[in-house]
Backbone as CSV, one residue per row, in Angstrom:
resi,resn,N_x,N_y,N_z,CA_x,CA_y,CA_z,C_x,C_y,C_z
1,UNK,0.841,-1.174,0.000,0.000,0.000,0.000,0.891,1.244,0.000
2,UNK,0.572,1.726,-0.644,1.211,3.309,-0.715,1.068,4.272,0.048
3,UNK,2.251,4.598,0.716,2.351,5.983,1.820,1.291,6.922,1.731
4,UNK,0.552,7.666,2.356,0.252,9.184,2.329,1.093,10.025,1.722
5,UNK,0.456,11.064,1.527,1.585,12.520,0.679,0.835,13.872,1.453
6,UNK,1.533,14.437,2.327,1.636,15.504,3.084,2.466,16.492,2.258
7,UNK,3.060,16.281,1.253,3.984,17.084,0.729,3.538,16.633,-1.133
8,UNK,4.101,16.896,-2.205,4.114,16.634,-3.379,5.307,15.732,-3.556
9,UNK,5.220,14.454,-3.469,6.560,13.838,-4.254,6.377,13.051,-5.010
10,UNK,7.413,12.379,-5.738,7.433,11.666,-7.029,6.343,10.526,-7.314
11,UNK,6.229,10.299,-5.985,5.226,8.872,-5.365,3.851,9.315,-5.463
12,UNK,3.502,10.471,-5.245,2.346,11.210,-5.607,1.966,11.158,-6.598
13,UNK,2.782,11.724,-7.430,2.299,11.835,-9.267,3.240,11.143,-10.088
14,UNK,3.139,9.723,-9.871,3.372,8.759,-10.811,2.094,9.256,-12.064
15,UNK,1.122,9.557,-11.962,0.138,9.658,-13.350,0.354,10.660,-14.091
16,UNK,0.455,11.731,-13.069,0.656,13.155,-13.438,0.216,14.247,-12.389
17,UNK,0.215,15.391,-12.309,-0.060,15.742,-11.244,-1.051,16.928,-12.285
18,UNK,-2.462,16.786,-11.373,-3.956,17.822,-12.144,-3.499,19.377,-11.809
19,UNK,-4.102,20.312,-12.869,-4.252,21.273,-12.357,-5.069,21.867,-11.375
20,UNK,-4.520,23.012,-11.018,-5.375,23.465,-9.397,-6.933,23.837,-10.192
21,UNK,-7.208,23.947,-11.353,-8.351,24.246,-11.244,-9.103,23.265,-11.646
22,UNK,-8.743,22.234,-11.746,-9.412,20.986,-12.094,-9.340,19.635,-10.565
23,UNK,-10.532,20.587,-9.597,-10.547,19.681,-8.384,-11.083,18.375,-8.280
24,UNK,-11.995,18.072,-9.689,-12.465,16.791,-9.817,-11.631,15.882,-10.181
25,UNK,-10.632,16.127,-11.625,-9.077,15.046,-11.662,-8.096,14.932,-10.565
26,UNK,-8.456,16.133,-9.742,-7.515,15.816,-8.914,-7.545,14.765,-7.967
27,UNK,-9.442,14.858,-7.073,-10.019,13.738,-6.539,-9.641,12.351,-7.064
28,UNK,-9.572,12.182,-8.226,-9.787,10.842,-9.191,-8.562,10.201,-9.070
29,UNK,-7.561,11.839,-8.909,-6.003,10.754,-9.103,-5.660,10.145,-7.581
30,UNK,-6.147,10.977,-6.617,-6.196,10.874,-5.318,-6.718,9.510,-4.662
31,UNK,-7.503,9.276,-5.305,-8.394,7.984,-5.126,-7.378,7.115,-5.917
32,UNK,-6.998,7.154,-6.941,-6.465,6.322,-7.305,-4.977,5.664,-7.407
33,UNK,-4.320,7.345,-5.982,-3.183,7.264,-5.654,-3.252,5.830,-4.793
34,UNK,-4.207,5.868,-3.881,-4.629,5.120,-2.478,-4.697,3.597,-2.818
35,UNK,-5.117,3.523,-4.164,-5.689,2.134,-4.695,-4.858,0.991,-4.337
36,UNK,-5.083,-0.237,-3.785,-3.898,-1.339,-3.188,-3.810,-2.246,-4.947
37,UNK,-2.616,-2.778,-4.150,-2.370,-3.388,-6.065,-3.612,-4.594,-5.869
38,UNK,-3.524,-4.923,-7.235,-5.007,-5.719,-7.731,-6.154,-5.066,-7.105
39,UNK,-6.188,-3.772,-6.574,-7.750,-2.914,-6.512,-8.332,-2.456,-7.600
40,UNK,-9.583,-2.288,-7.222,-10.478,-1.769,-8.091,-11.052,-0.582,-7.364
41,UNK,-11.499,0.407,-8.556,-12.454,1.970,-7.886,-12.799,2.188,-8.957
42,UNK,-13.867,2.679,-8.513,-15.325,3.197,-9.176,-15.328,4.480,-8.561
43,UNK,-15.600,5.408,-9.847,-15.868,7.140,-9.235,-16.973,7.669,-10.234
44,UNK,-17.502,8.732,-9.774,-18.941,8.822,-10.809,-18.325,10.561,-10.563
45,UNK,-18.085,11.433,-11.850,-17.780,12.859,-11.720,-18.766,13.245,-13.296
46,UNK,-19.189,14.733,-12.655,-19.737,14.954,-13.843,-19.142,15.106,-15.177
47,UNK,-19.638,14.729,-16.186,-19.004,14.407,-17.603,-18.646,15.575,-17.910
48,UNK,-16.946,14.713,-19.105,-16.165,15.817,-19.653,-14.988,15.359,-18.650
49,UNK,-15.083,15.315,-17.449,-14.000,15.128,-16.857,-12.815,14.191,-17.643
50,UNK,-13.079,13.202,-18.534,-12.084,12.758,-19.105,-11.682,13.043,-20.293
51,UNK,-12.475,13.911,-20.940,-12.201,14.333,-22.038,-11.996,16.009,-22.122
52,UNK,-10.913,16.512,-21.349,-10.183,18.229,-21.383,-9.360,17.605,-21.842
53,UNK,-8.297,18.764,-22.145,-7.153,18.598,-22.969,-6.199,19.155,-22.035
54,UNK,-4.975,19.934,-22.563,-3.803,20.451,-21.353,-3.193,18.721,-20.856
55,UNK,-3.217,19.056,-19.511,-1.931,18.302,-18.646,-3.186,17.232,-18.260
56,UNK,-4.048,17.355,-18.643,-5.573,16.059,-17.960,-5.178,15.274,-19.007
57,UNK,-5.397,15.772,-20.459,-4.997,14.797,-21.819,-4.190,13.923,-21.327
58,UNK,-2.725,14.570,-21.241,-1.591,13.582,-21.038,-1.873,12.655,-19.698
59,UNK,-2.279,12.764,-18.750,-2.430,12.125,-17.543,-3.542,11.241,-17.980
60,UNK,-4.585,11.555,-18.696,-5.701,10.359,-19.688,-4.447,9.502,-20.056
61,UNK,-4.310,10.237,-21.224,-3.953,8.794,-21.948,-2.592,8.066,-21.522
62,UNK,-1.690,8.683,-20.218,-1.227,7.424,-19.759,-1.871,6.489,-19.171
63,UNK,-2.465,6.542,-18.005,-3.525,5.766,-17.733,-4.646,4.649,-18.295
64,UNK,-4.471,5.131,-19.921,-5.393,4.322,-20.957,-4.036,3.570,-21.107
65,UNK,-3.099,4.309,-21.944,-2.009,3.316,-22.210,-1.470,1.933,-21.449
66,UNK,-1.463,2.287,-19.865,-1.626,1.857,-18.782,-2.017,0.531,-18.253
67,UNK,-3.429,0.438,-19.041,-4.376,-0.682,-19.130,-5.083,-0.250,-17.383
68,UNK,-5.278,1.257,-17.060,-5.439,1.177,-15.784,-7.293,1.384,-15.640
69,UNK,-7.935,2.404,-16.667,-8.921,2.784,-17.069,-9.561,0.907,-17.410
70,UNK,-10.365,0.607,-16.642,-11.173,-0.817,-17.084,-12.740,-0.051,-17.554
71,UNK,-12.816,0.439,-17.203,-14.836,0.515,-17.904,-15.036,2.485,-17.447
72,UNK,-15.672,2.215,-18.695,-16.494,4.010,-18.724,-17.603,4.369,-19.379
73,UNK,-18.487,4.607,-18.026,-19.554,4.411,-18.770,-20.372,5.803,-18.555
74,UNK,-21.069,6.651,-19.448,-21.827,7.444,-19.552,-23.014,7.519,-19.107
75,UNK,-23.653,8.523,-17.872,-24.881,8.368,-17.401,-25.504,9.353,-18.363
76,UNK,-27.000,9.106,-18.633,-27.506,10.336,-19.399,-28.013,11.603,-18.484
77,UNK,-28.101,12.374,-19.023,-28.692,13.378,-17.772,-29.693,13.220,-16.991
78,UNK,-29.712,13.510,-15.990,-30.589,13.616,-14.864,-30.912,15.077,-14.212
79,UNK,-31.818,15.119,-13.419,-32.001,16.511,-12.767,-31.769,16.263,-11.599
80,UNK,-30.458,17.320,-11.482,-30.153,17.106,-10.123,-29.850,18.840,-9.526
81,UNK,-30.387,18.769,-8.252,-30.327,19.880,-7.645,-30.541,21.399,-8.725
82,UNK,-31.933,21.320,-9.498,-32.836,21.984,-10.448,-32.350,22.122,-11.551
83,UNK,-30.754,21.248,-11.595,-30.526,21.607,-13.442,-30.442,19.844,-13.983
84,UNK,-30.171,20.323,-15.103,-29.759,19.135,-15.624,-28.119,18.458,-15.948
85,UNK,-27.792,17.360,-15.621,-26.352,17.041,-15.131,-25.975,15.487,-16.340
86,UNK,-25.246,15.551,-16.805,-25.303,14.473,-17.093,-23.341,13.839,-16.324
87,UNK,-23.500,12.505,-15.877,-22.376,12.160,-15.022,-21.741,11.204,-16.016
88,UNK,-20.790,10.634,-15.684,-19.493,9.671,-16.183,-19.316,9.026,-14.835
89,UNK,-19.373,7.370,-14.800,-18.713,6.520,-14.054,-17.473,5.632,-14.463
90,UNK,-16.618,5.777,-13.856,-15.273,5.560,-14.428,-14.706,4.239,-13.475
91,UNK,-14.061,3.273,-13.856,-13.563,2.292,-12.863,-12.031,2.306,-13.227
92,UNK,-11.485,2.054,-12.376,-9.567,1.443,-12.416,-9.757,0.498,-11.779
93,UNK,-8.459,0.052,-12.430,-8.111,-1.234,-12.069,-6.501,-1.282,-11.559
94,UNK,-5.922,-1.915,-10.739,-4.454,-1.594,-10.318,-3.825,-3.280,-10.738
């Protein structure tokens, strides 16, 4: 299992490290810093999250390259809290 990170180090952003204004990749990598080997996680963020470009692109498609990304699946919109949302559930695999 992998240490905590109180600080930024290399062990942190093996994927890549998100930008500050992108707090939802950041969650995702976070979660998936934690992941024990042969784990699995499931995260549900609203859609688009995997498809920005910049420093998210490159941190995508290592992760695809990876074989770490196992299933993605598209929710259609829903109404949530008076608008309409449509989400992305995403699984890894370690």
């Amino acid at each position: 299992m992998r240490k905590g990170c109180a600080a930024v180090s290399s062990s942190c952003v093996e994927n890549g490290l998100a930008p500050k204004s992108a707090a939802d990749f950041a969650f995702l990598l976070h979660g998936f810093h934690f992941l024990k080997d042969e784990g699995v996680m499931a995260i549900i963020l609203r859609h688009g999250v995997l498809f920005r470009g910049g420093a998210e692109e490159s941190i995508r498609t290592k992760l695809l390259n990876d074989g770490q990304i196992d299933t993605y699946q598209f929710r259609r919109e829903e109404k949530r809290y008076s608008r309409r949302v449509g989400m992305e559930e995403i699984s890894f695999v370690r």
